[in-house]
C-alpha positions as CSV (number, residue, x, y, z in Angstrom):
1,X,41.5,30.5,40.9
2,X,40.0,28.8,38.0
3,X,41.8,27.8,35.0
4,X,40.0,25.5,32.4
5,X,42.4,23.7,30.2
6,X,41.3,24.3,26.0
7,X,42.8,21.8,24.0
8,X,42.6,22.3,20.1
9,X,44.5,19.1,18.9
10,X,42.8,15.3,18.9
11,X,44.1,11.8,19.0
12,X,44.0,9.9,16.0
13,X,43.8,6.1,16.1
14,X,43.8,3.7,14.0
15,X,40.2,1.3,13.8
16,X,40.4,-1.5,16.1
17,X,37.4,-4.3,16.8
18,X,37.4,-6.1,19.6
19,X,35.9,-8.7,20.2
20,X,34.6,-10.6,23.5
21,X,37.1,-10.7,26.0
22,X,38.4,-13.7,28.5
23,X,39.0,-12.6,32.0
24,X,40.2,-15.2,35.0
25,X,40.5,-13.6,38.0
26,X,42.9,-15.1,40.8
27,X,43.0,-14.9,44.7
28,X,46.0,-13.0,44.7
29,X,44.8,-9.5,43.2
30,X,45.6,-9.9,39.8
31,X,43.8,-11.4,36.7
32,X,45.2,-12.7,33.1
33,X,43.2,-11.5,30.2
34,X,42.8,-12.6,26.8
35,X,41.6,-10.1,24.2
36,X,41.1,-10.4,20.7
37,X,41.1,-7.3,18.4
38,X,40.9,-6.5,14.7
39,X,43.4,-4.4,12.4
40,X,43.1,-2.6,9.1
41,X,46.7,-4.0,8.0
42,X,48.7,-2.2,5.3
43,X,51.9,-3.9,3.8
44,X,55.9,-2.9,5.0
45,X,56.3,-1.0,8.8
46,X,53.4,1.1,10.2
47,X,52.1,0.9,14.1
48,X,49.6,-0.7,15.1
49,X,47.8,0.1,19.0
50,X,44.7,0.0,21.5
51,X,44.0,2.0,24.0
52,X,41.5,0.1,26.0
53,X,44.0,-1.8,27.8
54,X,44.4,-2.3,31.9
55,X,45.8,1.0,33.4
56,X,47.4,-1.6,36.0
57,X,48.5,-4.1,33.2
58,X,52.1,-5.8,33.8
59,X,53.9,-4.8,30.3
60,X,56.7,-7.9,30.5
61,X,53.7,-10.0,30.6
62,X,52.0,-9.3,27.2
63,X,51.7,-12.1,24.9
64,X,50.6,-10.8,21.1
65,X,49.3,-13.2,18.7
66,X,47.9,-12.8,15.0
67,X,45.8,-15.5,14.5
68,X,46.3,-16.0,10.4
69,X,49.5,-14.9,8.3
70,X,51.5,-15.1,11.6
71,X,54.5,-16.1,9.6
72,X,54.1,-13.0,7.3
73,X,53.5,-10.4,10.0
74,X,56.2,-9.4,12.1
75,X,56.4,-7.8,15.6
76,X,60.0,-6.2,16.2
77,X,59.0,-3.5,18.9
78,X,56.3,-3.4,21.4
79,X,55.3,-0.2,23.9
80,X,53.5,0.4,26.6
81,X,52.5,4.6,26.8
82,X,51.0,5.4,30.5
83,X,51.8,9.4,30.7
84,X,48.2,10.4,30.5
85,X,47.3,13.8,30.1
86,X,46.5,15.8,33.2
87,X,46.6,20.0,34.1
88,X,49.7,19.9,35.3
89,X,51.3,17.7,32.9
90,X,50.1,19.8,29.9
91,X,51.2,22.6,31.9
92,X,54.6,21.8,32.6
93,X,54.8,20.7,28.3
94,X,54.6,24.2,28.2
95,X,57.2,25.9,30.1
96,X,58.8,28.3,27.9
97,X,56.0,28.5,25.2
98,X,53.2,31.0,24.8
99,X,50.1,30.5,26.5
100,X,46.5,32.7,26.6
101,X,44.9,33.6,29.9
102,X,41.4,35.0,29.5
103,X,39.6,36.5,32.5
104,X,36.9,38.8,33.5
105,X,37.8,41.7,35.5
106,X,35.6,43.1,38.1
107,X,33.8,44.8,36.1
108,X,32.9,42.2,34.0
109,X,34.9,43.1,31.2
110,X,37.2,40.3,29.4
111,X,40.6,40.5,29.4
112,X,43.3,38.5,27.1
113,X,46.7,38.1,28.6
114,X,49.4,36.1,25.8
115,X,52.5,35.2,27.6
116,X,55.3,33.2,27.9
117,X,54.9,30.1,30.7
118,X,57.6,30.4,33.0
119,X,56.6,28.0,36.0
120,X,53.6,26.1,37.4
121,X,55.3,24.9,40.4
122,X,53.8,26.5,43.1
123,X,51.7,28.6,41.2
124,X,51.3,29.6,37.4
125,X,54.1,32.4,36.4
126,X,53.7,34.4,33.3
127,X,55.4,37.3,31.5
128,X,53.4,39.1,29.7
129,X,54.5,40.9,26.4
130,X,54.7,44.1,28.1
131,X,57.6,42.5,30.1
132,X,55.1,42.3,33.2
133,X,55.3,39.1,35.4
134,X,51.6,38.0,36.3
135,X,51.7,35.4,39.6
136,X,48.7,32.8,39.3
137,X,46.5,34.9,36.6
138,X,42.6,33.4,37.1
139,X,40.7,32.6,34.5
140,X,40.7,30.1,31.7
141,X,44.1,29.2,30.2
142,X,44.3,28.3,26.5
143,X,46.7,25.8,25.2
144,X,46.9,25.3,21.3
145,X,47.6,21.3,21.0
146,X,48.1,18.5,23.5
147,X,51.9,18.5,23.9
148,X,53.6,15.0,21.8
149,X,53.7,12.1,24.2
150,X,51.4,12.4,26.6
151,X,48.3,10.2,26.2
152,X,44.3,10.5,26.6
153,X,44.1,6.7,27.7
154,X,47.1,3.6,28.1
155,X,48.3,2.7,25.3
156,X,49.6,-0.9,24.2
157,X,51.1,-0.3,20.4
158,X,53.7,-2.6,18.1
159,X,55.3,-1.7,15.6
160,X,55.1,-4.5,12.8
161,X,56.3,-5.5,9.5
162,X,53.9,-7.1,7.2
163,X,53.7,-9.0,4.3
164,X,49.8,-9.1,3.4
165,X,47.6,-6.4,3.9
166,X,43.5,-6.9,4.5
167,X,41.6,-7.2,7.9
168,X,43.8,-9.4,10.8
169,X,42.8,-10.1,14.0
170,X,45.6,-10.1,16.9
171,X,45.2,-12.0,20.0
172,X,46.6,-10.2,23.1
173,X,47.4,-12.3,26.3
174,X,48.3,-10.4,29.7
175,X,48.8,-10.0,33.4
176,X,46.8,-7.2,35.2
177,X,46.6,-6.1,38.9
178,X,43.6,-4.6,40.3
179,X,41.6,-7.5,39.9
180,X,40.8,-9.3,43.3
181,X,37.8,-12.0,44.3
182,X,36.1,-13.3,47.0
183,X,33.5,-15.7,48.3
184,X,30.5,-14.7,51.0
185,X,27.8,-18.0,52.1
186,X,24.9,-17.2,53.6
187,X,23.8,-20.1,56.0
188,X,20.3,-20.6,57.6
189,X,19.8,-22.8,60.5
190,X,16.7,-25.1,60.5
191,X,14.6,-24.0,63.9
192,X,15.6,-27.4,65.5
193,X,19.2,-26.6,64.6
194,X,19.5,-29.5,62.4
195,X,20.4,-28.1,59.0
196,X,21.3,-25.1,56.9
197,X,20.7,-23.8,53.3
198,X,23.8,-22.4,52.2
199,X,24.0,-19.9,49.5
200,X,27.7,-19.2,47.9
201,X,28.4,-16.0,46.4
202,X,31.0,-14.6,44.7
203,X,32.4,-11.1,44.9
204,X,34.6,-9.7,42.1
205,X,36.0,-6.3,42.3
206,X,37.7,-4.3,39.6
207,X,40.0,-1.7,39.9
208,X,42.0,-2.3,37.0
209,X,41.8,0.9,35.5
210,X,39.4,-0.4,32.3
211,X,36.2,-2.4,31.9
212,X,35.7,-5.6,29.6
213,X,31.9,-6.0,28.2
214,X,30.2,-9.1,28.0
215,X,33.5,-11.1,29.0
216,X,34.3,-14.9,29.8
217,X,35.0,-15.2,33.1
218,X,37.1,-17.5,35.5
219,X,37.8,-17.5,38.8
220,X,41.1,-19.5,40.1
221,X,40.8,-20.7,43.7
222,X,44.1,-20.9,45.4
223,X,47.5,-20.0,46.6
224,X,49.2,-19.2,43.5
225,X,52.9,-18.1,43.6
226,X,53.9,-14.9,42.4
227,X,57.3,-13.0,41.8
228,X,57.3,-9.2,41.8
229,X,58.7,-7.2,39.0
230,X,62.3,-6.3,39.3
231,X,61.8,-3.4,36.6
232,X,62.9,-5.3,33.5
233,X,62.0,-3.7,30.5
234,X,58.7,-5.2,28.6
235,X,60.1,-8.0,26.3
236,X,57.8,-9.6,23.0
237,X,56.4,-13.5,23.5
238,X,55.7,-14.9,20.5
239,X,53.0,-17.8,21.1
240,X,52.0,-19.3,17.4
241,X,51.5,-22.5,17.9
242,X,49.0,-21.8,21.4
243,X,45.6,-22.9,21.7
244,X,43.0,-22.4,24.3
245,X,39.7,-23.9,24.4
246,X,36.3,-22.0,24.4
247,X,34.5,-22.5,27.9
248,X,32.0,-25.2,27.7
249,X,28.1,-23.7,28.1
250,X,26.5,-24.8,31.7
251,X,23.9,-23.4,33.5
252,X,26.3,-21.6,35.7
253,X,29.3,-21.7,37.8
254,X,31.3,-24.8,36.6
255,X,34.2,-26.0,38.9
256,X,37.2,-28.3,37.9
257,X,40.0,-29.3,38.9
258,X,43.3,-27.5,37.2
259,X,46.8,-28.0,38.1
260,X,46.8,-27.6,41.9
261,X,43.6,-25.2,42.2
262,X,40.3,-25.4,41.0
263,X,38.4,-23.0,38.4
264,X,35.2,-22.1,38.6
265,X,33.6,-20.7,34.9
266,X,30.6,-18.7,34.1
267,X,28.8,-20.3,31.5
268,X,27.4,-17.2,30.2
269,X,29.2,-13.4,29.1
270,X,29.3,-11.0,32.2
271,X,30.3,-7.3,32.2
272,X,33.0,-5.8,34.1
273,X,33.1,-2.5,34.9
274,X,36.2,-0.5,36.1
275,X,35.4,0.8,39.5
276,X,32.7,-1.7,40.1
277,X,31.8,-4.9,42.4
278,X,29.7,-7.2,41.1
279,X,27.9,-10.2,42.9
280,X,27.5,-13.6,41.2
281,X,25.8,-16.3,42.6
282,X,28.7,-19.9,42.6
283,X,26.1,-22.5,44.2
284,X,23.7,-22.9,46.7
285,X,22.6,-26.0,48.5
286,X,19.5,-27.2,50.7
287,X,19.0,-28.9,53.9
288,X,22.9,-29.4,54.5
289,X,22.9,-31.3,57.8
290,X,24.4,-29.8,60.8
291,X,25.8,-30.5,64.8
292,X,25.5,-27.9,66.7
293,X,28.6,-28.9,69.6
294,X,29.7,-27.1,72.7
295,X,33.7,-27.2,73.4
296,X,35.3,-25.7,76.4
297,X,38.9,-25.1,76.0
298,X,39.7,-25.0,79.5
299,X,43.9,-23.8,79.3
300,X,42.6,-20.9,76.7
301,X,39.2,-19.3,78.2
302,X,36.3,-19.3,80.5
303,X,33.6,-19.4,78.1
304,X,32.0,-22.3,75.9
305,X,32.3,-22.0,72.3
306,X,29.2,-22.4,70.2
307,X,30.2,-23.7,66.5
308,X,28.2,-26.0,63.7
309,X,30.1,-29.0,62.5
310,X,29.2,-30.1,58.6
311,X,30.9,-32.1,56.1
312,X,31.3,-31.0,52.6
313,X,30.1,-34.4,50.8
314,X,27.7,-35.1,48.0
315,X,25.7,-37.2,51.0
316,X,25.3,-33.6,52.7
317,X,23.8,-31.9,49.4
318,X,27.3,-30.6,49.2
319,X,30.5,-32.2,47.5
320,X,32.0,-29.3,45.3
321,X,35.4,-27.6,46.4
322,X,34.5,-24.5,48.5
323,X,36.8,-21.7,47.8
324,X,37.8,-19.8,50.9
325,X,35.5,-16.9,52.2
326,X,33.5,-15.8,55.3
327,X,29.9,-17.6,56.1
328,X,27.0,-15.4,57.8
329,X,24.8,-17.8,59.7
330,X,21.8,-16.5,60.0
331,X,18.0,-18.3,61.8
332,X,14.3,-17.3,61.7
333,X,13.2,-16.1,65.4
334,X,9.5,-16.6,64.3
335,X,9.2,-13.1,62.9
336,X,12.3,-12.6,60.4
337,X,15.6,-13.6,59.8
338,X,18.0,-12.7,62.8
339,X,22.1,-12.9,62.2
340,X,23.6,-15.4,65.0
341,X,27.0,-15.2,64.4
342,X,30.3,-15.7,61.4
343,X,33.1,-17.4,60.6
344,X,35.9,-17.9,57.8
345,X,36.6,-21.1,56.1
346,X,40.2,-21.8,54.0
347,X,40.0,-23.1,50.6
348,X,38.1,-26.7,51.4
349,X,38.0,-29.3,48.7
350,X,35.0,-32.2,48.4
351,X,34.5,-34.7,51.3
352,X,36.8,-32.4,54.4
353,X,34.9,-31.2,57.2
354,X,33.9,-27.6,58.0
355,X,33.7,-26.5,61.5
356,X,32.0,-22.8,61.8
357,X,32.5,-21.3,65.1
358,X,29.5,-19.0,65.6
359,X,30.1,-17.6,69.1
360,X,30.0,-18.7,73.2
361,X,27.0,-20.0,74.5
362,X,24.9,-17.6,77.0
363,X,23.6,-20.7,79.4
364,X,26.0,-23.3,79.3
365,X,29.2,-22.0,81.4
366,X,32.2,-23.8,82.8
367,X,34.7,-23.1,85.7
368,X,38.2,-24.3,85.7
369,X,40.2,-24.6,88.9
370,X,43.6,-26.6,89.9
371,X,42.8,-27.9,93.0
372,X,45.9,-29.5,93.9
373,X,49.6,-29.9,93.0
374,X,52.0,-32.3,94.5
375,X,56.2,-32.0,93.8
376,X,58.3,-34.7,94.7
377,X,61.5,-33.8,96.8
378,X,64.0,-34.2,93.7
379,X,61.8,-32.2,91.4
380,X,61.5,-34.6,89.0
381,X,57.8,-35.2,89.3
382,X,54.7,-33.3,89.6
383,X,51.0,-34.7,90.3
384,X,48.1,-31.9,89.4
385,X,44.7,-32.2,90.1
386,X,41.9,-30.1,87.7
387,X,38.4,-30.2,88.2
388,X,36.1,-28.6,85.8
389,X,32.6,-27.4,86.6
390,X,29.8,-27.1,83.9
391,X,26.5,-25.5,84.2
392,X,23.7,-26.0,81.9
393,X,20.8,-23.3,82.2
394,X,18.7,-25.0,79.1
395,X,15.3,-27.0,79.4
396,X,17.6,-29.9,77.9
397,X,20.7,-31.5,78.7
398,X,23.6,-30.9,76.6
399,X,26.6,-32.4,75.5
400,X,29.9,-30.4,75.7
401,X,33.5,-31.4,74.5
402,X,35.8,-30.2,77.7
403,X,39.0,-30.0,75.9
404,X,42.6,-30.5,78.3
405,X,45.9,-29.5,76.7
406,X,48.6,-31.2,78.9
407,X,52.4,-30.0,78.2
408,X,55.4,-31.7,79.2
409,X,58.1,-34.1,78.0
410,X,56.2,-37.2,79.9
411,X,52.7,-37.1,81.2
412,X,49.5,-39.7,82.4
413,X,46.7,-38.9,83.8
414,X,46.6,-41.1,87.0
415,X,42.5,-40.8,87.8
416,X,39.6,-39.4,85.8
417,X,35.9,-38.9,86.6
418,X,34.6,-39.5,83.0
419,X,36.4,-41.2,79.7
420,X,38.3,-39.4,77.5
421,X,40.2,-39.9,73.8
422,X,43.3,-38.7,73.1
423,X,43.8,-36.6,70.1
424,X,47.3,-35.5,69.7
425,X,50.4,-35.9,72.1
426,X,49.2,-33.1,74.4
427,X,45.9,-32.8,73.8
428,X,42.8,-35.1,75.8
429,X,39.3,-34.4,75.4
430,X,36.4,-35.5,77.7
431,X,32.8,-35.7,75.9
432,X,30.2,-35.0,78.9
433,X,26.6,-34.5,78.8
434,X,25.3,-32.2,81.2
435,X,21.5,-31.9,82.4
436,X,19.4,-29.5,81.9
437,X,18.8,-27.0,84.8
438,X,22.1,-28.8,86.0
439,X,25.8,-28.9,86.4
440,X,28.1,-31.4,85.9
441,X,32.0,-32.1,87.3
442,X,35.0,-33.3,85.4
443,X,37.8,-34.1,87.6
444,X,41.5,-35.8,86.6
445,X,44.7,-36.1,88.3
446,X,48.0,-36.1,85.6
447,X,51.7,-37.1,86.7
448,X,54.3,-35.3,84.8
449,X,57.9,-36.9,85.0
450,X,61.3,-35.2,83.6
């Protein structure tokens, strides 16, 4: 059944400029915007609106501001409008008026049907004028205004009192969801294994129901606390006395420091488009050195994990805070670039270390095995014996961290084939090499006393 919705009635606005907007985007999926936009102001009460506002805006957290005459321009009532116009909705405006159905009949003739709307739930219901009830008439229903209240787009409006009259422009601070950002690096490995480039995008998706052109933009790395809505109604903030400083021009991402996060700015306008994702390059570096380490964690697996061990230091080509993301490490095989494996770093600020874990090693292997245990006839003590066996199928030897976790109230390792440094209470690590086309054995004893 077709039904095509005519609408004889139009919107009428008043003329609004607006002028470049500010967007920073946090981790958390939401963004605060700052907007600025021009009015045509008369003196005494009239409304004032836009309607190129975030479908997903938060209405309690809109901050209006008129940047001259604020003391002569008053704003005593503020409203958010979000009943857009859909079929349905004009529809069920309707119930009880009269409504036109035309339609072609199978012989191709037209046909008119007036009637009064009775139901669209389910199905449209009319009666006709002859008294007849039509059931989900086809054809193309005529309507002869857009019903009062429903909207074409959001609507943000005030209604103000005003002193002057002449041109004023109004700056509009508020919170919007459907904003969310991320980072992606692209690493790739030196043939010898020895360093990376690293190439830092960032990802920015919006979905917050409108798009800003040529907009500042921000990016806030970090956890920020939020509190959800408890369905208070929207409440006015007055902000005369607030300033906030243009973005300084830079080449392109600039990072500092800012409260307990760090922002990174684009030094040049961007555009952002509802329903889009955009890439934007944040840095890149060159030649960041790299250890490539093997670690076998013998109480958790059976294999040996491959990962590449860097430091995020100004010595390293590196040194700005890293805001969290995955990292795609990719090498050259001698033909093209070949993908060798991923991981995820957390937010990691200037001189910490970054340890990527890109997979487990085809032709180093290890074998763990308890060989003996010894309980003492009160129960009180236990001697264990653990011997670890690695095997290294490579043309050259290789180093591998063998990695012991050792529980109880009160341990010590009694004998041990190789040295080892202990990292935390219940943790021992052994750093072996092993040759190539070789194997090599780790063996210790540990006494555990209650």
């Amino acid at each position: 059944m077709k039904k095509t919705l005519f609408i004889s009635a139009l919107f009428i606005f008043l003329p609004v400029l607006s002028y470049s907007a500010s967007v920073t985007i946090y981790n958390n999926d939401f963004a605060l915007v700052r907007d600025t936009k021009e009015f045509d102001i008369k003196k005494g009460n009239q409304r004032i609106e836009i309607d190129d506002v975030a479908s997903k805006i938060d209405a309690t957290s809109v901050l209006p501001k008129f940047l001259s005459d604020a003391d002569k321009i008053s704003i005593f009532e503020q409203n958010y409008d979000f009943d857009l116009v859909n079929s349905s909705k004009l529809l069920q405006k309707y119930i009880g008026e009269d409504i036109i159905v035309d339609r072609i009949l199978p012989n191709s003739k037209k046909e008119q049907i007036s009637g009064k709307l009775l139901a669209v739930d389910g199905g449209v219901i009319i009666k006709s004028q002859n008294d007849k009830i039509i059931i989900n008439p086809s054809g193309e229903i005529s309507l002869p205004k857009v019903p009062e209240g429903l909207m074409l787009k959001p609507t943000l409006s005030w209604q103000i009192n005003s002193k002057v009259e002449g041109k004023k422009k109004l700056e509009l601070f508020y919170k919007t969801s459907g904003f969310s950002w991320n980072s992606d690096y692209v690493a790739v490995l030196d043939k010898n294994d020895k360093s990376i480039d690293l190439n830092a995008w960032v990802t920015i998706n919006n979905m917050s129901g409108t798009s800003y052109k040529n907009a500042n933009l921000k990016l806030v790395a970090g956890d920020v606390n939020t509190v959800r809505a408890t369905g208070a109604a929207p409440r006015l903030m007055m902000a005369k006395n607030m300033a906030v400083a243009e973005d300084a021009v830079e080449a392109s991402f600039a990072e500092e420091s800012f409260f307990e996060y760090h922002i990174y700015k684009l030094s040049r306008k961007t555009t952002l488009k509802n329903n889009e994702n955009k890439q934007i390059e944040l840095t890149s570096a060159q030649k960041v050195p790299v250890e490539k380490k093997y670690t076998f964690k013998g109480g958790s697996n059976s294999k040996v994990e491959v990962t590449l061990n860097l430091k995020n230091d100004k010595k390293s080509n590196l040194g700005m805070p890293l805001p969290k993301g995955k990292v795609r490490v990719f090498k050259n095989d001698g033909d093209s670039l070949e993908f060798v494996g991923e991981d995820r770093i957390e937010h990691t600020p200037e001189n910490a270390d970054i340890v990527l874990k890109i997979g487990n090693a085809f032709d180093v292997t290890a074998e763990r095995t308890r060989k003996n245990v010894v309980r003492s006839s009160n129960s009180k003590q236990t001697e264990e014996t653990y011997e670890i066996k690695l095997k290294n199928a490579k043309s050259e030897p290789v180093k591998v961290d063998v990695v012991e976790h050792i529980y109880g109230s009160s341990w010590k390792i009694l004998s041990n084939s190789d040295k080892y440094v202990k990292k935390d209470s219940n943790t021992v690590v052994f750093t072996v090499e092993v040759p190539a086309k070789g194997e090599k054995k780790v063996e210790y004893k540990v006494k555990y006393t209650w």
